[in-house]
N, C-alpha and C positions, 0 to 999 in steps of 0.2 A: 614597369617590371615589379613583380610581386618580392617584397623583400624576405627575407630570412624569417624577420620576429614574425610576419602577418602568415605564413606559412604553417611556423609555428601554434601561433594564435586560434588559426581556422584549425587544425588539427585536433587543439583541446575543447573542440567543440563538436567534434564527429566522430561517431562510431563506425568504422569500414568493417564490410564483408569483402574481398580478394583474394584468390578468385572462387567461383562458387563451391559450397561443401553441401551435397547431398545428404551427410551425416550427419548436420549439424542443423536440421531442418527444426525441431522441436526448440531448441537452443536459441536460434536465430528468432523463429516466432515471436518468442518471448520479448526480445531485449530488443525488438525492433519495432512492438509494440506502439501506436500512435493513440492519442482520445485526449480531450479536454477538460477532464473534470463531470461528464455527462457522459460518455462514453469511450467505450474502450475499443481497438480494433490489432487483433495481433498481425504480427507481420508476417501475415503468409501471401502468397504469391496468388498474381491475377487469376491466370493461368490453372492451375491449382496440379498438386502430387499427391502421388502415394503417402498413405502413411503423416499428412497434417494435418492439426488440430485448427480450425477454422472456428473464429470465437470474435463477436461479436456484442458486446456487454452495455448494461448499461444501467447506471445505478438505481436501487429500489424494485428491482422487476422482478421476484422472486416467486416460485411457484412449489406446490409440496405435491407431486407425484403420486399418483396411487402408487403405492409398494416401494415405496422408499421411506428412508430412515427421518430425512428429515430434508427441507423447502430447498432447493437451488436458485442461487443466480442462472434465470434464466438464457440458452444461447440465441441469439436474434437471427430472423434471415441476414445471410451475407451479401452487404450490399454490392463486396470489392472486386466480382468477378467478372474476367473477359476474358476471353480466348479470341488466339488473329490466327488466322492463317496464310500464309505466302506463297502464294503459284498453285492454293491447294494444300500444302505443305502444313500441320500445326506447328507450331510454335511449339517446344519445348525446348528444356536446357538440358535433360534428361534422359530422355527415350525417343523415337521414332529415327528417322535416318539423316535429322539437322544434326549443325553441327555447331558450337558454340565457340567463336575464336575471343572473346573477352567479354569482359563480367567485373562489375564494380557493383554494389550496394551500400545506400551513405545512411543512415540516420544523424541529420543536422539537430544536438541539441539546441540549438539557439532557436531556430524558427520552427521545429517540431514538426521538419517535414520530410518524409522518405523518398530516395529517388534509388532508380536504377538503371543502369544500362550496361545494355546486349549486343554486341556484336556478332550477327548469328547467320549462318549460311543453311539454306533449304535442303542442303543434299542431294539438290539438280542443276537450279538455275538461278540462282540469284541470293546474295548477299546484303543485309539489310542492319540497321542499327535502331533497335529499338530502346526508349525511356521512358518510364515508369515514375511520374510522380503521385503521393499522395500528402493531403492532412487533415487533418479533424480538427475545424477553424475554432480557435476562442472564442471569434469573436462572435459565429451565430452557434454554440455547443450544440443543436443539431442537426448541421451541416458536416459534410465532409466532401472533400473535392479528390477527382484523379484526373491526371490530363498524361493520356498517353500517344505518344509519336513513333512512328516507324518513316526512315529516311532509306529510299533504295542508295544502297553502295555500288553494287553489281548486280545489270540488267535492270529489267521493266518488269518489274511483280505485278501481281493482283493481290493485293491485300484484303483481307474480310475481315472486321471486326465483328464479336457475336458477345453482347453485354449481358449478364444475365442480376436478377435478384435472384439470389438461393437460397429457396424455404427448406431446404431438406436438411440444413444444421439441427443436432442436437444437444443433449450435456451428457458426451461417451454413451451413449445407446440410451439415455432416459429422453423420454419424448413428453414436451411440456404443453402442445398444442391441439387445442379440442377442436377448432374455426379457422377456416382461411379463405382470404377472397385473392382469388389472382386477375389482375387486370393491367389496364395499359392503351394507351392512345396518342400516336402520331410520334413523339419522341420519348415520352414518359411510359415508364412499366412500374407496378406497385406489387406491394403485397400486406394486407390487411389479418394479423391474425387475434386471435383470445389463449390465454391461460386457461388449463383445466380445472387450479382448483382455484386461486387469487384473481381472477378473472380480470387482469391485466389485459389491455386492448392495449395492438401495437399498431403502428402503421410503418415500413419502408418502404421507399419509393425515389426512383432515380431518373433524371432528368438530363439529357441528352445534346452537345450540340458538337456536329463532325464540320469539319472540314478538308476538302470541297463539302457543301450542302448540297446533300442527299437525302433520296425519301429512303426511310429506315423499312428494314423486314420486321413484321411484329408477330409471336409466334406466343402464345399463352398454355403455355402449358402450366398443368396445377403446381403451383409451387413454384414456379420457375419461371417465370415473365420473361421474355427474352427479346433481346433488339440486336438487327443484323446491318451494317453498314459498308461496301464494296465498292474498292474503285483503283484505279491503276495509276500506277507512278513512274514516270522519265527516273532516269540515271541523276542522282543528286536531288530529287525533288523527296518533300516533305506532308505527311497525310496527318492529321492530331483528329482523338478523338478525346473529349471534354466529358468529365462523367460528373455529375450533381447526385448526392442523394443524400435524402434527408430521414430523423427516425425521430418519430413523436411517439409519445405513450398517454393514455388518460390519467396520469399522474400530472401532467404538462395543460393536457388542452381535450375538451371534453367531444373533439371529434379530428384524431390524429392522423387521417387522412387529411383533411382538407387542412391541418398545419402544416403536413410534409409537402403539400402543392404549392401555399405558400410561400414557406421557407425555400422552394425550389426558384418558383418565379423572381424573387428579389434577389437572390444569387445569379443567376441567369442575366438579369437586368445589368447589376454590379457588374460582372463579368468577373472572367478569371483571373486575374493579376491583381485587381481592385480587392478581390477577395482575399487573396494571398496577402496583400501588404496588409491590411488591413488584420488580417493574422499574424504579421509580423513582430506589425505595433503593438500589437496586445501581448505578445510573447515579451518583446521588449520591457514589459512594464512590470512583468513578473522575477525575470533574471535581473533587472535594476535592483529587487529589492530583497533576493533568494541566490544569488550567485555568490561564490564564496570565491576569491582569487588567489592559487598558490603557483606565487614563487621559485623556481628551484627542483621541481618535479611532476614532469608532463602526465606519469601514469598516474598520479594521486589527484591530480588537476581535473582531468580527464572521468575521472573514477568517479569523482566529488560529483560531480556537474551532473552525470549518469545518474545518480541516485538522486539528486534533487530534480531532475526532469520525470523522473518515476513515480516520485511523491505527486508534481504539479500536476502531471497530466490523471491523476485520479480522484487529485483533491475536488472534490465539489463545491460551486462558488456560488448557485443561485438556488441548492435544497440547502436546507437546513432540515430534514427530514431524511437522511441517509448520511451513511459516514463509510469509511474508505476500508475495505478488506483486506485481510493480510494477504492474498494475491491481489490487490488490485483491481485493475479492469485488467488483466492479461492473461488469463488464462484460468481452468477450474478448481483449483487448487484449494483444498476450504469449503468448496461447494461458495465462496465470495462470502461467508460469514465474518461477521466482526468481532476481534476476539481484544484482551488489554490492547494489543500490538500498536493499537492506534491511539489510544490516548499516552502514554510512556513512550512511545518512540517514535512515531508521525506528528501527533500534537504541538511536541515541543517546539519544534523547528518552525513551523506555522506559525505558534504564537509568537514566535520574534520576529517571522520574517511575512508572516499573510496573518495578523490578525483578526480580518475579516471571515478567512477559510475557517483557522481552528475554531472561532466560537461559532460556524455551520455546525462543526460538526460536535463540538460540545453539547449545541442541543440537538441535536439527534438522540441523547442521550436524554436528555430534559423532555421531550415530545414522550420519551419511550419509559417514563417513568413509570408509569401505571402497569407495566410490564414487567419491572424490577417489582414493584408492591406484592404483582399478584404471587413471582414467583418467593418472596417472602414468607406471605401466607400460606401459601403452598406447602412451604415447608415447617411451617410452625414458628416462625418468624415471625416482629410487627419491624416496619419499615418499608427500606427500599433496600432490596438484594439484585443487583444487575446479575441478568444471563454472560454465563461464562462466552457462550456465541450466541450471535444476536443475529437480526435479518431486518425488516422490514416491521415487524410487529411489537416488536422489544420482547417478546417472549421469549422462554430456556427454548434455544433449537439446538443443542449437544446430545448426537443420540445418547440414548445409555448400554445399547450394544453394537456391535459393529454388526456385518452381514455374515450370515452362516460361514466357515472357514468350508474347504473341500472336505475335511470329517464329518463337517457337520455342526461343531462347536463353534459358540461365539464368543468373543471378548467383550465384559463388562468394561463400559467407559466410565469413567467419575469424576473427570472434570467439573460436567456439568451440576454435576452432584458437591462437589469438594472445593473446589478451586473459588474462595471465594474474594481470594483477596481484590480480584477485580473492581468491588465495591470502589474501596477506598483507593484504587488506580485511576480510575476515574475521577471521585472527588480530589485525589491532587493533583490532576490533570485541570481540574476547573482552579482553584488559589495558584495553579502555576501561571496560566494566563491573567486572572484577576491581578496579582499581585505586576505583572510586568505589563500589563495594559494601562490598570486603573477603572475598569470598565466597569462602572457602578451599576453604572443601568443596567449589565446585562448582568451582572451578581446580586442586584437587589428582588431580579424578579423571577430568575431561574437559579442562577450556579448557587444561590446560598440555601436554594430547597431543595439540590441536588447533593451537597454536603452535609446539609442536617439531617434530612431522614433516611441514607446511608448509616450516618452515626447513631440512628433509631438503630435500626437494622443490628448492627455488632452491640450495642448495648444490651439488645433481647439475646443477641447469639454468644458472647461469651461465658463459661461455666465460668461457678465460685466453687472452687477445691476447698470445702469447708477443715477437709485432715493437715491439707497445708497453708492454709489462711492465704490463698490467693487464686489470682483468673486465669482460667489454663482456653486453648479451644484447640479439641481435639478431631480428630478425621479432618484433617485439609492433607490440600495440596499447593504447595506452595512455588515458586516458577522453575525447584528441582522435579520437574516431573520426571525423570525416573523413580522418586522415591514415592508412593500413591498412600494415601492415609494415615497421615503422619500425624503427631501429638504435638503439637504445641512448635508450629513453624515460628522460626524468630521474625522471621521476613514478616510472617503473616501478624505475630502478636505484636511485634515492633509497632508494624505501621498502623495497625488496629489502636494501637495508644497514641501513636501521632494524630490520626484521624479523630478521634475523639476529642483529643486535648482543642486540636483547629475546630473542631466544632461549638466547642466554650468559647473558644476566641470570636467566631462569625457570630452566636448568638449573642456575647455581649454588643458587637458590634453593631447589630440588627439594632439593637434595644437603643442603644447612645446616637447613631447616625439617622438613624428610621424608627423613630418609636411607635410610629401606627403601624404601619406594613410591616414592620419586623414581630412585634408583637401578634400581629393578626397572622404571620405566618406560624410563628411558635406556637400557638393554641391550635389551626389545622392542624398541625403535625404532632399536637400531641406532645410538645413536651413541658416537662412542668420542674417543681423543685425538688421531685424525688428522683426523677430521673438524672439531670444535673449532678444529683449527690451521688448515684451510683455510678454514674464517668469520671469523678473526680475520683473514685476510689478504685476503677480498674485502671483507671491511669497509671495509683500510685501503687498497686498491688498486683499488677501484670506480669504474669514468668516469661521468663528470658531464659531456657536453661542456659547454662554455663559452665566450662569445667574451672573449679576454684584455684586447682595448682598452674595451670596456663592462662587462664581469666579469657580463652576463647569464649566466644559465642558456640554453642553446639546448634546446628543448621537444624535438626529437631530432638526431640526426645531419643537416645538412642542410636544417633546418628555415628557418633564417636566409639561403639560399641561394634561397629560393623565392620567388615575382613576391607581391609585397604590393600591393593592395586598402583601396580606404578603404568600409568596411562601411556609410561613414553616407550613401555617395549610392546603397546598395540600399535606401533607404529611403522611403516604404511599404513590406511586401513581406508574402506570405503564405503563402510557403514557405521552407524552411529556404535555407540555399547553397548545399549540395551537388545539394539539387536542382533548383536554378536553372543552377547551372554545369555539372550532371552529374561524374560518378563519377570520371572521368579527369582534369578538367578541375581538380577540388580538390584532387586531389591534391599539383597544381602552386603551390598561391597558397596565402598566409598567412593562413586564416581558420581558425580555433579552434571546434569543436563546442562543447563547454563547458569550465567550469574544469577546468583540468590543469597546469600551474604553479603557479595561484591554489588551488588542489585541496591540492597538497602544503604547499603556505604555512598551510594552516588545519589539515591534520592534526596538521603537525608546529610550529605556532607558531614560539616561540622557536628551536626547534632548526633551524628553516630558514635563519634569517639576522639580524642585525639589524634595528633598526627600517629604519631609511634601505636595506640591502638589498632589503628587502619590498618600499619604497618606491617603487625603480629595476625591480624586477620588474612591480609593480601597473602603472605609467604606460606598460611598454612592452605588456605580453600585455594589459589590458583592451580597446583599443580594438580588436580582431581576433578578440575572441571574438561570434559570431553569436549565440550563447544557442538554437545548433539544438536541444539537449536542454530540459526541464523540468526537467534537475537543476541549470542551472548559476546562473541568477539569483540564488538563496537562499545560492549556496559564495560569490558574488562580493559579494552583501549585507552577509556577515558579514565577510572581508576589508577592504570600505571600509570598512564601522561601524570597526574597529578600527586603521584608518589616517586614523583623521577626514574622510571625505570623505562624509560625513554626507549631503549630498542623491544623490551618486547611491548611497550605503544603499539610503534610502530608496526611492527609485524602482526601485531592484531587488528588494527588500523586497514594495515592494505590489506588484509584478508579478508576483514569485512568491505572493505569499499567495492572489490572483485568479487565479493559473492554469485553474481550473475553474471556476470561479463566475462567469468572464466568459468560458470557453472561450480565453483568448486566443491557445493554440496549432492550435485548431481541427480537433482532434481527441477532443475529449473522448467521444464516439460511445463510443470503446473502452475509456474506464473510467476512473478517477480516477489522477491520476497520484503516486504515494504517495510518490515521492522527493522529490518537489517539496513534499510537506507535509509530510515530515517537516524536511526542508529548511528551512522556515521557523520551526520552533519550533527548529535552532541560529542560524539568524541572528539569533532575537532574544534566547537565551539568551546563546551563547556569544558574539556579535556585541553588539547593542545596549548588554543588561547586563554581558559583557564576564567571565560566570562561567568558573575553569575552578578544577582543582585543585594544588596548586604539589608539589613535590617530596615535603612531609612530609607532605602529604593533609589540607592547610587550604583552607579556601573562601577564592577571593579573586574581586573583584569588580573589574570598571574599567569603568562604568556611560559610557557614550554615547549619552545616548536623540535622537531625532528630536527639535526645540525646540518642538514644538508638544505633545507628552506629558508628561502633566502626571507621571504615575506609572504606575512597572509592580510584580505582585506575582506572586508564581510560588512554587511549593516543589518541593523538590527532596529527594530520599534521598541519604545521603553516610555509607558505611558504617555502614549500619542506623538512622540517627538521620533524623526529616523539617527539613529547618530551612526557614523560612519567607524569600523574596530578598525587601525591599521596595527599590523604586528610587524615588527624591524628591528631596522637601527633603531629608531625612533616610533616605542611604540606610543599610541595614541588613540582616544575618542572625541570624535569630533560632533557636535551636532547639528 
């Protein structure tokens, strides 16, 4: 008998749909979501309805469309489609004249694999129970398995399965496909296509085995390979059909047909349960050492686990040549561009808990240097200026307009143009992991020529205000985008003197640890003893506005000068503020997109200020930030955790840990939102348990949990060793 706690247990490990919501079809997609790091598959239905998004993804495959703005993650054929029919009868849960007497839908975080079952009657003669497994195996990333069963309950059906690949997916009406070969034989149907402008070769192709064995119907239609399998079933008796498909790209193998055949055959061989466990254990190996366990609160448990499944299954483990979208593999959201989102809020949690992943995807960033260079020069810059959004080529892909409005007019973008503190988001993204790895080797030959010639980059780009004998940098934008071209961000000048200052620090370092290779990298890159002198001097002559009689920080020049808003009588509300007040309109008023003072207070801790400065900061910017982004909840949770203002933590905590799983920004259509999850695995690390590392690279802890948690346990890598956080009675680090 299954007891109380294991009931429990299994519960904070699964997301249920019951019983089914036609409305909630976009919603559901999303967060039900499967892939491995290689690719992504949303959760829509075999079957297929009205009105889903049917997405297919998979990292690096980008293509730039005649008459579009800028490259997309491309959408792949669908390999997950079948249709059955009973007595004749199709299958739906929906439409036609069946009828559905029950419906359960699992997504199993632990083993990352979807099931579903149907209790479904034909509407004439017979009643049946069909289940719907799939996963997208770890252990071969370009494998994925489904094994669907239909049992008669009532009467003697005819069942027909009809398995299709579907080349007719696009990205919302853009069509990225110039090539397609449709083929198929005996059990196996494929589809071969090309990119129109990246000239990406794909291969998908699916691999077949029914039970009873049957000769299949093979039906080739363009685009559409299709395999038909029929046979009838006794009262209680059980039909399974076993679906293989596999998706290579010439990124992988330089003829991705004959990998998807294959990948197919050695699956096949393996069989299905073999395969399955074997995904199991690989799944195992990940939640040993990425699972965080609370205590004391099933929906926060629950929640936690949700978003660290979201991060793993996108993290990429064998490129190092792509890095993770802020949707994800789940949906179009971003068009799957790479924005900060993943070095500051996916990163982190990585490099404590998959150090292997985060420094993939650190150099994705290192590969793609020559990209940040060019858009330097570009702009009249010497260095390395990374793309506000990136893709596959490390180039600026941010348009700079949007697409014509229905007047006619279009909206200038300037992210791509302004926003630059990215640079040095990234360079602390590389010392964040360096410093908690120890990983010489990968900082002596990438990360320390990814933080120096960034800090080329802001040494060419900061102005000298000669009238006021100091370094101003004017037109940014800093991560309050509602406010666009601002003078002198704190966020941005702050960190631009941190990053500078860390870049004395790495080049002395270079010099003392590595005096050939440090030195031979300092002359590449161009720096010498004048330049040195003038980072020492923007260091110490960098503006900060600030108002003198409060000793606040002012978020930019002018900022404090603008009509202040009390945010809590827009309340109800179901759009952001900017969009309620329009573009112009916010410019003008005191509301905050997300953390951006509260932003810099969590990067830089102690180095920001005192306790009580923190203090005078938090009380005045919290109440003015709208929380319009998904990333700001989780920066502002870890802040109060660590200024003891414990309930609204919390509540910003579990608002961000629900972001998707209750939609609450109402958007989820476009994919999971990955900042916001990674987001929450620091506000309860470095926030709740209050983990960081001190100067001489010892764990310390300053535990805060919510009062109603009983305990949390976590592990963490800290310069190649795992040591185990328990927070309690008896809190502790164990190695």
């Amino acid at each position: 008998m299954t007891s109380v706690s294991e009931i429990i247990e299994q519960r904070n490990w699964q997301v249920v749909e019951a019983p089914f919501n036609a409305g909630k079809l976009s919603h559901l997609e999303t967060i039900f979501t499967i892939g491995n790091g290689f690719l992504g598959l949303r959760g829509t239905f075999e079957e297929g309805y009205p009105g889903e998004m049917v997405s297919t993804l998979a990292h690096g495959i980008f293509n730039h469309a005649e008459g579009e703005l800028v490259p997309d993650l491309v959408n792949l054929p669908n390999p997950l489609a079948v249709k059955i029919t009973v007595n004749g009868v199709e299958f739906s849960m929906e439409r036609g004249k069946g009828q559905m007497l029950g419906y359960r839908r699992v997504l199993d975080l632990r083993t990352a694999c979807l099931t579903r079952e149907v209790i479904w009657h034909n509407g004439v003669d017979a009643i049946v129970k069909l289940r719907f497994e799939r996963f997208a195996s770890l252990k071969n990333p370009h494998l994925v398995a489904q094994r669907i069963s239909v049992r008669a309950l009532l009467g003697t059906p005819i069942i027909r399965f009809n398995s299709r690949v579907d080349g007719t997916q696009n990205n919302e009406g853009v069509h990225h496909w110039e090539e397609m070969q449709t083929g198929g034989e005996g059990d196996l149907i494929f589809l071969n296509r090309v990119t129109t402008q990246s000239r990406y070769r794909i291969a998908v192709a699916s691999l077949h085995q029914f039970n009873p064995m049957l000769k299949a119907e093979l039906t080739l239609t363009a685009g559409q390979p299709s395999l038909a399998y029929q046979t009838s079933l006794a009262v209680d008796s059980e039909v399974a059909l076993i679906k293989w498909s596999a998706i290579h790209t010439n990124r992988d193998s330089d003829d991705p047909l004959h990998a998807a055949q294959m990948t197919l055959k050695a699956a096949q061989q393996q069989g299905y349960e073999s395969s399955y466990q074997a995904h199991v254990e690989e799944w195992a190996t990940y939640w040993h050492d990425s699972d965080i366990q609370i205590e004391g609160d099933e929906t926060a448990q629950r929640a936690v686990r949700f978003c660290t499944y979201h991060l793993l299954i996108a993290a990429p483990r064998d490129d190092d040549r792509v890095s993770i979208g802020a949707k994800t593999l789940s949906g179009p959201g971003y068009k799957g561009h790479v924005f900060w989102d993943t070095e500051l809020f996916m990163v982190p949690m990585l490099t404590l808990t998959q150090p292997k992943i985060a420094r993939n995807l650190l150099m994705y960033r290192y590969h793609n240097l020559e990209g940040a260079r060019h858009k330097a020069q570009k702009s009249g810059f010497a260095g390395a200026m990374f793309p506000w959004e990136s893709t596959d080529t490390g180039e600026e892909t941010t348009p700079q307009w949007t697409h014509p409005l229905p007047d006619g007019t279009r909206i200038r973008i300037w992210t791509g143009d302004n926003e630059q503190h990215i640079s040095t988001d990234i360079a602390y993204a590389v010392m964040q992991y360096w410093h908690w790895t120890g990983d010489d080797e990968f900082f002596l030959k990438y990360g320390a020529e990814i933080v120096l010639d960034t800090a080329v980059f802001w040494g060419s780009r900061v102005e000298y205000n000669a009238d006021q004998g100091r370094y101003e940098l004017t037109n940014q934008i800093g991560p309050d985008e509602y406010h666009e071209n601002v003078n002198n961000s704190v966020f941005t000048n702050r960190m631009t003197q941190w990053h500078l200052q860390t870049a004395i620090t790495v080049h002395d370092w270079l010099l003392r640890e590595h005096p050939t290779a440090g030195a031979g990298l300092i002359e590449r890159l161009g720096i010498n003893t004048q330049q040195l002198t003038r980072w020492r001097d923007i260091i110490a002559r960098m503006y900060l506005p600030k108002d003198p009689q409060t000793g606040l920080l002012e978020q930019f020049e002018g900022f404090f000068k603008l009509d202040r808003i009390d945010i809590s009588h827009w309340q109800p509300r179901v759009a952001n503020l900017d969009a309620v007040l329009g573009h112009e309109r916010t410019q003008e008023v005191m509301v905050i997109k997300q953390a951006d003072i509260v932003m810099l207070m969590a990067l830089l801790g102690d180095q920001f200020g005192s306790r009580a400065e923190q203090e005078h900061h938090w009380t005045f910017y919290y109440p003015l930030v709208d929380h319009g982004s998904s990333l700001s909840p989780s920066i502002h949770a870890w802040i109060a955790a660590r200024l003891d203002h414990m309930a609204d933590a919390y509540k910003l905590f579990h608002y961000a840990a629900n972001i998707d799983l209750e939609d609450l920004k109402g958007n989820i259509r476009d994919g999971i939102h990955a900042a916001a999850a990674g987001g929450v695995w620091q506000a309860l690390v470095f926030g709740f348990a209050g983990l960081n590392l001190d100067e001489m690279g010892n764990l310390r802890l300053m535990p805060k949990l919510p009062s109603h948690w009983r305990s949390v346990r976590f592990r963490v890598w800290c310069k190649g060793q795992q040591r185990q956080i328990v927070i309690g009675d008896e809190t502790s680090t164990n190695p």
